[in-house]
Phi, psi and omega in degrees: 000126175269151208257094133047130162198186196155121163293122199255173124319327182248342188178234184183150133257145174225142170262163195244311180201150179195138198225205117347079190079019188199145168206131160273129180216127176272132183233141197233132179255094152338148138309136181091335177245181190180154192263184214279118168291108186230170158217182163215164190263000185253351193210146163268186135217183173189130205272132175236119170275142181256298206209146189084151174263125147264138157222117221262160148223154215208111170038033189078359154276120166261146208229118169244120186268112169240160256266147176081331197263156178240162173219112148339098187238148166265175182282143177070004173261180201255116156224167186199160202226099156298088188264117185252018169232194218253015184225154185287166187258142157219148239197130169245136172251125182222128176268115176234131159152163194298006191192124169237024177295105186345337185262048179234059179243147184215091174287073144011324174206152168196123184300315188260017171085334187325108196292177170277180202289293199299000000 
């Protein structure tokens, strides 16, 4: 099976694995840049930093994070993924929930005008 991937404004994502109700994805965040404060209605995640301070906001909460810690987004809550520093982040991501399909995003805000997929 070939695995997913895609080049961003901000970074790139690649899935790693993905089955039935769960998808892993390693995502690497520029210096400097940040994804879209979205939610989705279908999946949770959970943020693993590999490399880099993430700083994240998680339901208006902010949250900074470094290699080994993790952060917890529930379904539906508002969340965003930051690199405010001079080295790249790069963050595995595990999607659990009945549908992880790119188009279950609802952006809120996006730094690169991008609408949602759906």
């Amino acid at each position: 099976m070939a695995h997913d991937s895609a080049v961003r404004p901000w970074g790139s994502w690649h899935v790693i694995d993905e089955s039935q109700g769960y998808k892993v994805k390693r995502i690497h965040v520029k210096p400097g840049q940040r994804l879209s404060y979205q939610t989705h209605r279908h999946r949770s995640e959970h943020w693993v930093v590999i490399f880099g301070i993430a700083t994240c906001v998680v339901a208006g909460e902010t949250i900074v994070a470094g290699p080994g810690q993790s952060i917890d987004v529930a379904v539906g809550e508002a969340h965003r993924i930051t690199n405010e520093h001079s080295e790249e982040l790069v963050i595995i991501e595990v999607q659990h929930g009945a549908y992880t399909g790119e188009d279950d995003i609802c952006r809120i805000e996006d730094d690169y005008g991008r609408q949602d997929a759906s």
